[in-house]
DRENMAR-5813 format. One record per atom (N, C-alpha, C, O, CB): residue number from 1; x, y, z; residue in three letters; atom name. Coordinates in Angstrom, 2 decimals. Atoms other than C-alpha are relative to their C-alpha. Glycine has a CB too. Layout:
! residues N
NUM,X,Y,Z,ALA,CA;
...
END
This chain:
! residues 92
1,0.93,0.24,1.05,UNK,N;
1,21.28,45.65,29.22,UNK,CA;
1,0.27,-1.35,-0.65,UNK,C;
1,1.19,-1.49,-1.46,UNK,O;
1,0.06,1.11,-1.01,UNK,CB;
2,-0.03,1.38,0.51,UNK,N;
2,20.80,41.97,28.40,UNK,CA;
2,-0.81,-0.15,-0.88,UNK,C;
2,-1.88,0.44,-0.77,UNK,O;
2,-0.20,-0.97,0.83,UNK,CB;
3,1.15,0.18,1.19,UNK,N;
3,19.11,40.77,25.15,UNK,CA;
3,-0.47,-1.05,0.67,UNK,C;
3,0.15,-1.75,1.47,UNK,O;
3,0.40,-0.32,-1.68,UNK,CB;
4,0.89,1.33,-0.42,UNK,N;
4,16.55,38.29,25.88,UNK,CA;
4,0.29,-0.77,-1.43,UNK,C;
4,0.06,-0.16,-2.47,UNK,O;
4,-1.97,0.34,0.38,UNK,CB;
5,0.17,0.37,1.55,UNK,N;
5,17.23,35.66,22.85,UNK,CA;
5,-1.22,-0.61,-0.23,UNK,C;
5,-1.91,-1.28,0.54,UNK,O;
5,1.06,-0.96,-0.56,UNK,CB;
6,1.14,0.30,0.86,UNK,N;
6,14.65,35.14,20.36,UNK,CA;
6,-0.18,-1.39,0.01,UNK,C;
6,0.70,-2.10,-0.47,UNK,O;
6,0.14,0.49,-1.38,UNK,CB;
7,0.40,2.05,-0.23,UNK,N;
7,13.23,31.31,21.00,UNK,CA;
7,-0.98,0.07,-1.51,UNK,C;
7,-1.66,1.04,-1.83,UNK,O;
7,-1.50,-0.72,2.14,UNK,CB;
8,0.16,0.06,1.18,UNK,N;
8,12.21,30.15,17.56,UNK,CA;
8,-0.60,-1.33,0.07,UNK,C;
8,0.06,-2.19,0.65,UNK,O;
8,1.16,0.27,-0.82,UNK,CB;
9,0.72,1.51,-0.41,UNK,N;
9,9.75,27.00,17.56,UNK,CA;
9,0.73,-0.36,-1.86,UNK,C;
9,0.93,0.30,-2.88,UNK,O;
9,-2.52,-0.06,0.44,UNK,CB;
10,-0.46,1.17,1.15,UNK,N;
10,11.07,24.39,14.89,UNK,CA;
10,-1.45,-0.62,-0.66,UNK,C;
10,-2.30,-1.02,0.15,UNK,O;
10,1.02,-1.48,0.88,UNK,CB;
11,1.10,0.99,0.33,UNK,N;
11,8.32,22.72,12.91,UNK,CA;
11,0.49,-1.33,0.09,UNK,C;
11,1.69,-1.57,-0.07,UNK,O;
11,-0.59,0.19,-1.36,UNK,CB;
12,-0.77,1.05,-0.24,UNK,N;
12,8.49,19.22,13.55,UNK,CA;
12,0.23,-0.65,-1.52,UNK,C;
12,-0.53,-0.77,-2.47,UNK,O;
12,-0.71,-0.97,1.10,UNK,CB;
13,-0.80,0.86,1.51,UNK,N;
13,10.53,17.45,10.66,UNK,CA;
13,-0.47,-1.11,0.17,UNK,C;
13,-0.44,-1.59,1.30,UNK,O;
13,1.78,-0.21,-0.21,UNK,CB;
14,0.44,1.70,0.14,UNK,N;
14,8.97,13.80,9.40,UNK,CA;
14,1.61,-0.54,-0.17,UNK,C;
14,2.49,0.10,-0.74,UNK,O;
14,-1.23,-0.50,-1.73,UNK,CB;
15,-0.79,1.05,0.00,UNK,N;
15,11.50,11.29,9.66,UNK,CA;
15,-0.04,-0.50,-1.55,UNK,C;
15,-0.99,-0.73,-2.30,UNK,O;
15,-0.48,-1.02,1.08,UNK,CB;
16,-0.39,0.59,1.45,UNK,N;
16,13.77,10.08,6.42,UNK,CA;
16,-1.45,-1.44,0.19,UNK,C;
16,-2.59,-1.41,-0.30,UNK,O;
16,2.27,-0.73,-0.10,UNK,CB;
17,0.73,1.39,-0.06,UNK,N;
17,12.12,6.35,7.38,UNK,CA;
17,-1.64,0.42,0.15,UNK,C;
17,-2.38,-0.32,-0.49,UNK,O;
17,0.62,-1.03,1.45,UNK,CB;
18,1.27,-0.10,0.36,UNK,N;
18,8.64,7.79,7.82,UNK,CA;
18,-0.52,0.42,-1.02,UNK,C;
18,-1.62,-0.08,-1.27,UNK,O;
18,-0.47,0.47,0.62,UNK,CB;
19,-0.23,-0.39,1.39,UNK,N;
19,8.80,9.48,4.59,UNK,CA;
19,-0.31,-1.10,-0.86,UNK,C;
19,-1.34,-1.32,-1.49,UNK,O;
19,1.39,0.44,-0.23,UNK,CB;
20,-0.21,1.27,0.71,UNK,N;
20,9.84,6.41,3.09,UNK,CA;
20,-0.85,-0.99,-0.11,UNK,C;
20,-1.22,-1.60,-1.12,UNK,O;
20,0.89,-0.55,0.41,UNK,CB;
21,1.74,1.02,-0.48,UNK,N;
21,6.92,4.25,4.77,UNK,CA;
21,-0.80,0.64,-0.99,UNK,C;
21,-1.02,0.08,-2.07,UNK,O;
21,-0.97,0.30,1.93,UNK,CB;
22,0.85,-0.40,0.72,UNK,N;
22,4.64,6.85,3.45,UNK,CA;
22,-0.16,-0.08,-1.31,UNK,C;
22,-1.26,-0.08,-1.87,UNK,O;
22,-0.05,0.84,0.22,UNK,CB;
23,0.11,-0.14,1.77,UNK,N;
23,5.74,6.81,-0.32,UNK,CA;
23,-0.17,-1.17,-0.50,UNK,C;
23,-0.97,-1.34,-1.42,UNK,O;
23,1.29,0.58,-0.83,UNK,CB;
24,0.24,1.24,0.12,UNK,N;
24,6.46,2.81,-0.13,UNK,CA;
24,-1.76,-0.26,-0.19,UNK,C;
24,-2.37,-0.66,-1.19,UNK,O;
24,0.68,-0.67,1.29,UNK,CB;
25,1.39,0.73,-0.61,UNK,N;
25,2.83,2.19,1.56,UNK,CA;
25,-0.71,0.69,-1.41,UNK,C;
25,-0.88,-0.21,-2.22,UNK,O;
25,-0.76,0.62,1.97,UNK,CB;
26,0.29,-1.06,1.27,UNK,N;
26,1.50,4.90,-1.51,UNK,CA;
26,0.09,-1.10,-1.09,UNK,C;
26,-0.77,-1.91,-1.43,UNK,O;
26,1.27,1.46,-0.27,UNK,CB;
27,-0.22,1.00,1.21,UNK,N;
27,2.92,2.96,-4.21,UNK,CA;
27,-0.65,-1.62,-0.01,UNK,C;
27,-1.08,-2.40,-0.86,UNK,O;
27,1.62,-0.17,-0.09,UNK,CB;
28,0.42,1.92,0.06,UNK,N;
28,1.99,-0.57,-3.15,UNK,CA;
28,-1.67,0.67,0.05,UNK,C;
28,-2.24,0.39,-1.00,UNK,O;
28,0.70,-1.51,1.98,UNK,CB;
29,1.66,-0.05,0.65,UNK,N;
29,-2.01,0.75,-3.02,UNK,CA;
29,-0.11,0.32,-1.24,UNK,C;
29,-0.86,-0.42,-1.89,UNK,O;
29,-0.97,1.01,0.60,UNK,CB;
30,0.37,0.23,0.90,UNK,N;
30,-1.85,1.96,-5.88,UNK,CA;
30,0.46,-0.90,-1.06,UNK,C;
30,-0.20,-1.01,-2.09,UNK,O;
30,-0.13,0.83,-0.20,UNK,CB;
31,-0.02,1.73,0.78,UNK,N;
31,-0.48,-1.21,-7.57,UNK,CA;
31,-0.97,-0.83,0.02,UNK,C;
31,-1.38,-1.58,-0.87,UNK,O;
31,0.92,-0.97,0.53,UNK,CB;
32,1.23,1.23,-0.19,UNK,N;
32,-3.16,-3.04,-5.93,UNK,CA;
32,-1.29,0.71,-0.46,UNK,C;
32,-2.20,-0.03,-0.83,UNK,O;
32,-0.26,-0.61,1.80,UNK,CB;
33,1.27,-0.44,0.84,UNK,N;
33,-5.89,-0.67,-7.25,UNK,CA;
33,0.23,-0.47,-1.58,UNK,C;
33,-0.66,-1.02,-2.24,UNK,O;
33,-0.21,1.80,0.10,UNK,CB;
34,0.37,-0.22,1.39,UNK,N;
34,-4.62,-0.60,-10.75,UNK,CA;
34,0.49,-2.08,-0.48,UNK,C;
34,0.23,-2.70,-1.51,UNK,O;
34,1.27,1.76,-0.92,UNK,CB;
35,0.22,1.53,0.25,UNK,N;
35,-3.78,-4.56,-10.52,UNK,CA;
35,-1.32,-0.64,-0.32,UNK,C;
35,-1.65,-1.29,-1.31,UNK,O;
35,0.41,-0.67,1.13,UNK,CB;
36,1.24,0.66,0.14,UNK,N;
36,-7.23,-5.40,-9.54,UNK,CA;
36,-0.97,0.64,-0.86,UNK,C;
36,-1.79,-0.09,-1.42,UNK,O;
36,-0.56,-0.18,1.23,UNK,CB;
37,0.35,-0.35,1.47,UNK,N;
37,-8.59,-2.67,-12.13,UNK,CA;
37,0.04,-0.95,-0.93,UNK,C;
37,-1.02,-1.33,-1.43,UNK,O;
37,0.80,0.93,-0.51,UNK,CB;
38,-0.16,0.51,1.11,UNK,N;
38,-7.20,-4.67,-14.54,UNK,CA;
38,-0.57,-1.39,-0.17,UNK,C;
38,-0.85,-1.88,-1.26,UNK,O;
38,1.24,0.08,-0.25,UNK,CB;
39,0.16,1.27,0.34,UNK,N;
39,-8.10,-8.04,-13.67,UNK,CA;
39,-1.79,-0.24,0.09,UNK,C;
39,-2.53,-1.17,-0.27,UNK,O;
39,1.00,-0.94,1.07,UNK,CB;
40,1.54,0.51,0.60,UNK,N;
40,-11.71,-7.27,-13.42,UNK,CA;
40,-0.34,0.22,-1.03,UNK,C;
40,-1.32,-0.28,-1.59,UNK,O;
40,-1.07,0.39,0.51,UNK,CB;
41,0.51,-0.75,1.47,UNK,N;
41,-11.77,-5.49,-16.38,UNK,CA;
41,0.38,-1.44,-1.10,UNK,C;
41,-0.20,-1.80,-2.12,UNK,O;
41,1.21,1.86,-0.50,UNK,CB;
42,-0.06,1.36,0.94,UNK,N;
42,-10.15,-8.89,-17.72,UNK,CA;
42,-0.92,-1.06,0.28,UNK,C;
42,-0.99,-2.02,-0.49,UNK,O;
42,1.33,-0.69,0.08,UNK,CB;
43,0.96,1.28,-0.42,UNK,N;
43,-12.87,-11.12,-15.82,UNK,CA;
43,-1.51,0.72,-0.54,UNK,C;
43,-2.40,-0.08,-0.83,UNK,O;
43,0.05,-0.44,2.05,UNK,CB;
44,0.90,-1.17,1.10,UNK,N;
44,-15.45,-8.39,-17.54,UNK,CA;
44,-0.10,-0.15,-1.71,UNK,C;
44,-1.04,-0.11,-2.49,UNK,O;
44,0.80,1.58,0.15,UNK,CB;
45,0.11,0.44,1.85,UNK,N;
45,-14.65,-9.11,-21.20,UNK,CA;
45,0.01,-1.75,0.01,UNK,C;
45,-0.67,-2.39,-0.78,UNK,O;
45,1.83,0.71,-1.18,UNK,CB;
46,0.21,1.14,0.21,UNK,N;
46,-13.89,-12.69,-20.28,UNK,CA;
46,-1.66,-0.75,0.24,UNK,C;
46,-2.15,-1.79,-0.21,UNK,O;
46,1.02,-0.48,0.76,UNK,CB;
47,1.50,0.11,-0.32,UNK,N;
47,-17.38,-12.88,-19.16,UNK,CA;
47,-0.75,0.01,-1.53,UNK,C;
47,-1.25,-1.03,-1.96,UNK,O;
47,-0.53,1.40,1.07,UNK,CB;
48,0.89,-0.35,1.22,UNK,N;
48,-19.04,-11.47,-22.54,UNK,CA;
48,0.73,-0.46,-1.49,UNK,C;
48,0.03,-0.35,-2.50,UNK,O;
48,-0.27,1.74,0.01,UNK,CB;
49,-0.80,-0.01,0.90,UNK,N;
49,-16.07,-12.46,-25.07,UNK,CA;
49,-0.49,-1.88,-0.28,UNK,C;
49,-0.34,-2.75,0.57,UNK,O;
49,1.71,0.62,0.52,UNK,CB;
50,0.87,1.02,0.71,UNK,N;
50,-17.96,-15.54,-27.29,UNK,CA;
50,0.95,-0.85,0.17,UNK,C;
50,0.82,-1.70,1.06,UNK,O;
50,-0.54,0.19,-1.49,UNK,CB;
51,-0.64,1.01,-0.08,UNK,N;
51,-14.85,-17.35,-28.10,UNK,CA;
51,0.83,-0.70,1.23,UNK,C;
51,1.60,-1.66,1.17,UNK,O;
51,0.59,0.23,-0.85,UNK,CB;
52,-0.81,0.18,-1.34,UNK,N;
52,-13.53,-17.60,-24.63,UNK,CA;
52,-1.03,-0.60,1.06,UNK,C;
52,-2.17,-0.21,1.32,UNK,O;
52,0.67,1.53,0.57,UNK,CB;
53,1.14,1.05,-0.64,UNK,N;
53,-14.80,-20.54,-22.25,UNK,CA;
53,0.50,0.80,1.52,UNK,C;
53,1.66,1.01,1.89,UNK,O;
53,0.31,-2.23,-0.24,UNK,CB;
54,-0.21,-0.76,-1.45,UNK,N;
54,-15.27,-18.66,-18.63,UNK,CA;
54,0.34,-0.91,1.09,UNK,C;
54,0.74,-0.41,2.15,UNK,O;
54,-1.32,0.77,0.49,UNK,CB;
55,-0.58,0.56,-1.03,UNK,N;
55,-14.46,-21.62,-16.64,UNK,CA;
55,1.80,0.06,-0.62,UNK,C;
55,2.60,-0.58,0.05,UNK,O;
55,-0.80,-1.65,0.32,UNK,CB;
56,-1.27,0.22,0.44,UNK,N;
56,-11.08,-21.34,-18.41,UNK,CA;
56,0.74,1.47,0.71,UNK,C;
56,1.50,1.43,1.68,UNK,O;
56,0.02,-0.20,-1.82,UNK,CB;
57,-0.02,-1.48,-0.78,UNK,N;
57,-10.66,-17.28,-17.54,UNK,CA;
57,-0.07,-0.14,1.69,UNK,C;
57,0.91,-0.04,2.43,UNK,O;
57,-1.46,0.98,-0.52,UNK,CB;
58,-0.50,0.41,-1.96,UNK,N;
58,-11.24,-18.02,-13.59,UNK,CA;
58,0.75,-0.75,-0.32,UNK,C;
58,1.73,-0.05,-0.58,UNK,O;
58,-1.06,-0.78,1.34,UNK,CB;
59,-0.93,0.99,-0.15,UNK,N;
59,-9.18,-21.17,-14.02,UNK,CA;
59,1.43,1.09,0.50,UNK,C;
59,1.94,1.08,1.62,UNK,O;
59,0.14,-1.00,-1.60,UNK,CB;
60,-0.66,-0.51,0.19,UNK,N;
60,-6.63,-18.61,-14.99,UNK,CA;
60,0.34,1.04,1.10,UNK,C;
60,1.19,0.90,1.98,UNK,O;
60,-0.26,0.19,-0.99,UNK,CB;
61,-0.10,-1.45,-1.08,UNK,N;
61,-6.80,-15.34,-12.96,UNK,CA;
61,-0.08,-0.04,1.40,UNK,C;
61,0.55,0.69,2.16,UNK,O;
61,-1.11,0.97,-0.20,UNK,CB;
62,0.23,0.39,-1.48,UNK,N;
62,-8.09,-16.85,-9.71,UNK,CA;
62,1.03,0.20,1.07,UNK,C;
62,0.93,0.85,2.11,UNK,O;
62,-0.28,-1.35,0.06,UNK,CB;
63,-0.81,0.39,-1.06,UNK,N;
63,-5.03,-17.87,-8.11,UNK,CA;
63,0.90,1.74,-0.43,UNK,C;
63,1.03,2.59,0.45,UNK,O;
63,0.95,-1.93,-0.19,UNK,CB;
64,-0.77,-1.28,0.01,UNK,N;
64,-3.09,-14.73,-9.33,UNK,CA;
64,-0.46,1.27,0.77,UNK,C;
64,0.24,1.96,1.50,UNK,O;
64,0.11,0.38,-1.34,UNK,CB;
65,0.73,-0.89,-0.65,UNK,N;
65,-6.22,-12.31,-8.37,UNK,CA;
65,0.62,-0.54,1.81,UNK,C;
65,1.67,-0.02,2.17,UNK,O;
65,-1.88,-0.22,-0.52,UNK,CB;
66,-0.64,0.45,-0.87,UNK,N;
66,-5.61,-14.23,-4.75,UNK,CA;
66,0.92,0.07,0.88,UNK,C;
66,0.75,0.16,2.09,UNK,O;
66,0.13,-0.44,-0.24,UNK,CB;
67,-1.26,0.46,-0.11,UNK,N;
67,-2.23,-14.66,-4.44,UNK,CA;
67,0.37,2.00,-0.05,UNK,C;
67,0.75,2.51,1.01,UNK,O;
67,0.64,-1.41,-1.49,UNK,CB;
68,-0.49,-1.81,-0.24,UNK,N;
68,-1.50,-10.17,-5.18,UNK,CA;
68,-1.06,0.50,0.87,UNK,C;
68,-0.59,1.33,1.66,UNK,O;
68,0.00,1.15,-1.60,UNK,CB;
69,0.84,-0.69,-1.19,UNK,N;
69,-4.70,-9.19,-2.96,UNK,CA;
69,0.61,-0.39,1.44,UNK,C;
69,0.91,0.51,2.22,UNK,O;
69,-1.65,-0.53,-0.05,UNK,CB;
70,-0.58,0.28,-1.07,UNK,N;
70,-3.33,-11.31,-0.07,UNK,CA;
70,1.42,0.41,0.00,UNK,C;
70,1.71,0.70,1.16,UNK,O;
70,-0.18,-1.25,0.24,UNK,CB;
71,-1.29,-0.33,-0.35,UNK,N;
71,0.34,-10.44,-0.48,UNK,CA;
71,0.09,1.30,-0.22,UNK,C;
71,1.07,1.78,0.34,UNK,O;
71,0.98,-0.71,-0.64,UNK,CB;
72,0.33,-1.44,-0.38,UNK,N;
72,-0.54,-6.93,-0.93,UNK,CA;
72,-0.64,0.66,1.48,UNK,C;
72,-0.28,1.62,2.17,UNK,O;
72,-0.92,0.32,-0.98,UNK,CB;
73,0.57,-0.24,-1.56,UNK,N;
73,-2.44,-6.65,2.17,UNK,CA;
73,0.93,-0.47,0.78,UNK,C;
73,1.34,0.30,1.65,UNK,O;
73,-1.36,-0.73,0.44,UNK,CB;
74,-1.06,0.60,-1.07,UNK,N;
74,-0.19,-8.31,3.99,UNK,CA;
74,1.14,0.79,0.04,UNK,C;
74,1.43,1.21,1.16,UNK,O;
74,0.49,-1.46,-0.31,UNK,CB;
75,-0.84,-1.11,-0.16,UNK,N;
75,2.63,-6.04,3.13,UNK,CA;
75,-0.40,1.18,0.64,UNK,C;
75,0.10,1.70,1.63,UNK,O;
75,0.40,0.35,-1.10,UNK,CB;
76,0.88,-1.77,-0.57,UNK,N;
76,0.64,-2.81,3.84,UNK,CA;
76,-0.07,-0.34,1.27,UNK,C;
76,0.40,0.42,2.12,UNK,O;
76,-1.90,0.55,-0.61,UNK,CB;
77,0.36,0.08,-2.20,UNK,N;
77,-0.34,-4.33,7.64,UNK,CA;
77,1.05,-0.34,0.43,UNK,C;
77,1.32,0.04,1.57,UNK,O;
77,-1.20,-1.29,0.90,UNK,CB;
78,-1.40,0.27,-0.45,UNK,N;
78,2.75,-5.49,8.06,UNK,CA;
78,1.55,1.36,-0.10,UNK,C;
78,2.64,1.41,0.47,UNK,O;
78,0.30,-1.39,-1.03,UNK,CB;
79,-0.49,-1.50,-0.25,UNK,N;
79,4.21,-1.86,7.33,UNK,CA;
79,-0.34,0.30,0.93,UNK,C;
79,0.39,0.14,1.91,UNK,O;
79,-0.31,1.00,-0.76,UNK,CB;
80,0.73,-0.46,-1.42,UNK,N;
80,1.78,-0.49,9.81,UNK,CA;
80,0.01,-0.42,1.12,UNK,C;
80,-0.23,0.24,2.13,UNK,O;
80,-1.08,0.00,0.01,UNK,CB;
81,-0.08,0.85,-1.90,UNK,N;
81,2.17,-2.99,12.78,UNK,CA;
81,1.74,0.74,0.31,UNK,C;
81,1.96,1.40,1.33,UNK,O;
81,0.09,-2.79,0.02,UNK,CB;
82,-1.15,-0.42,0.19,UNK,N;
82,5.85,-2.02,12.13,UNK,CA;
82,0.51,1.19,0.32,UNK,C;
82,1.57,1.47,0.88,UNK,O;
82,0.16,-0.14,-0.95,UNK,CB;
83,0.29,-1.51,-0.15,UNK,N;
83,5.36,1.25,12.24,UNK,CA;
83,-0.34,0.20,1.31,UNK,C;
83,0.68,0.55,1.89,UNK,O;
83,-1.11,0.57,-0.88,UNK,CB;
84,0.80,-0.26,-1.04,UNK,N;
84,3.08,1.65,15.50,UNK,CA;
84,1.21,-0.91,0.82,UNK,C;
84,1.63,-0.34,1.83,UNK,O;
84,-1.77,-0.48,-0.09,UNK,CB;
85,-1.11,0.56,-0.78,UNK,N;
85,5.93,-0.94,16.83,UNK,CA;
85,1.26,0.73,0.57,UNK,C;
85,1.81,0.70,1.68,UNK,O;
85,0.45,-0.90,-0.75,UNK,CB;
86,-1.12,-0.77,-0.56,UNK,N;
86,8.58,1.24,16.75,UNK,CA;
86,-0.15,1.60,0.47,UNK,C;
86,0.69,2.22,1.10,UNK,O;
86,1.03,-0.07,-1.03,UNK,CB;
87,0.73,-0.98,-0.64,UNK,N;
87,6.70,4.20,17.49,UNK,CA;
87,-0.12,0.05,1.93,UNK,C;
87,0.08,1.02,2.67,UNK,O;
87,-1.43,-0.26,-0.73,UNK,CB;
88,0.01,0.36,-1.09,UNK,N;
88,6.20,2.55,20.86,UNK,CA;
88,1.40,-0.14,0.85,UNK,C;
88,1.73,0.42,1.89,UNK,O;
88,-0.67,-1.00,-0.13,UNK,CB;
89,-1.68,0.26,-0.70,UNK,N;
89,9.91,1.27,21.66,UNK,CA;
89,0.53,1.10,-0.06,UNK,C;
89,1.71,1.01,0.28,UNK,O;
89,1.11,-1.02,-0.71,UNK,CB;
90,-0.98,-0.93,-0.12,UNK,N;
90,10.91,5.01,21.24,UNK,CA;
90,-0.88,0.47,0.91,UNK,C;
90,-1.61,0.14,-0.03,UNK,O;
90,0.57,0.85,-1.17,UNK,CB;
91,0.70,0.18,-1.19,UNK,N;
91,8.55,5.80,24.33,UNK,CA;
91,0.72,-0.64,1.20,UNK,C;
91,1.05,-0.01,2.21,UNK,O;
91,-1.10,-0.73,-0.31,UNK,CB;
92,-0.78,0.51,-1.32,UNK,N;
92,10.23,3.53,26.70,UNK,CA;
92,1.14,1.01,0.58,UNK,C;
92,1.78,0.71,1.58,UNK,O;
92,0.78,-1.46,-0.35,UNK,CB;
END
């Protein structure tokens, strides 16, 4: 009389580092939502706000608006290529 043993499927566990991607990549959108929230909402009053000259407001915000949309994006795709990269080299 032999027991047959009980085979027990594992759910598959996410990876510490994919984890980590996921909460990183998380946090940096919503920085860049509530960044650019804010800066239209500041190109929004600078628009209608009397004492404030609007070529002065773009002068201002432009390069900053700019400068966090592109280096935000760029982080985020540069997670993801990263990602799908080593995804691949564990395949070989």
């Amino acid at each position: 009389m032999t027991r047959k043993p009980i085979v027990r499927t594992k759910k598959p566990q996410i990876e510490v580092k994919e984890k980590l991607t996921l909460w990183v990549t998380l946090m940096v959108s919503a920085t860049l939502c509530i960044s650019v929230l804010a800066m239209v909402v500041s190109f929004m009053l600078g628009l209608w706000a009397k004492e404030v000259d609007n070529g002065e407001i773009f002068k201002m915000i432009s390069p900053a608006f700019s400068t966090l949309i592109g280096g935000m994006i760029g982080f985020l795709s540069g997670i993801k290529l990263s990602q799908n990269d080593e995804k691949s080299k564990c395949k070989d």
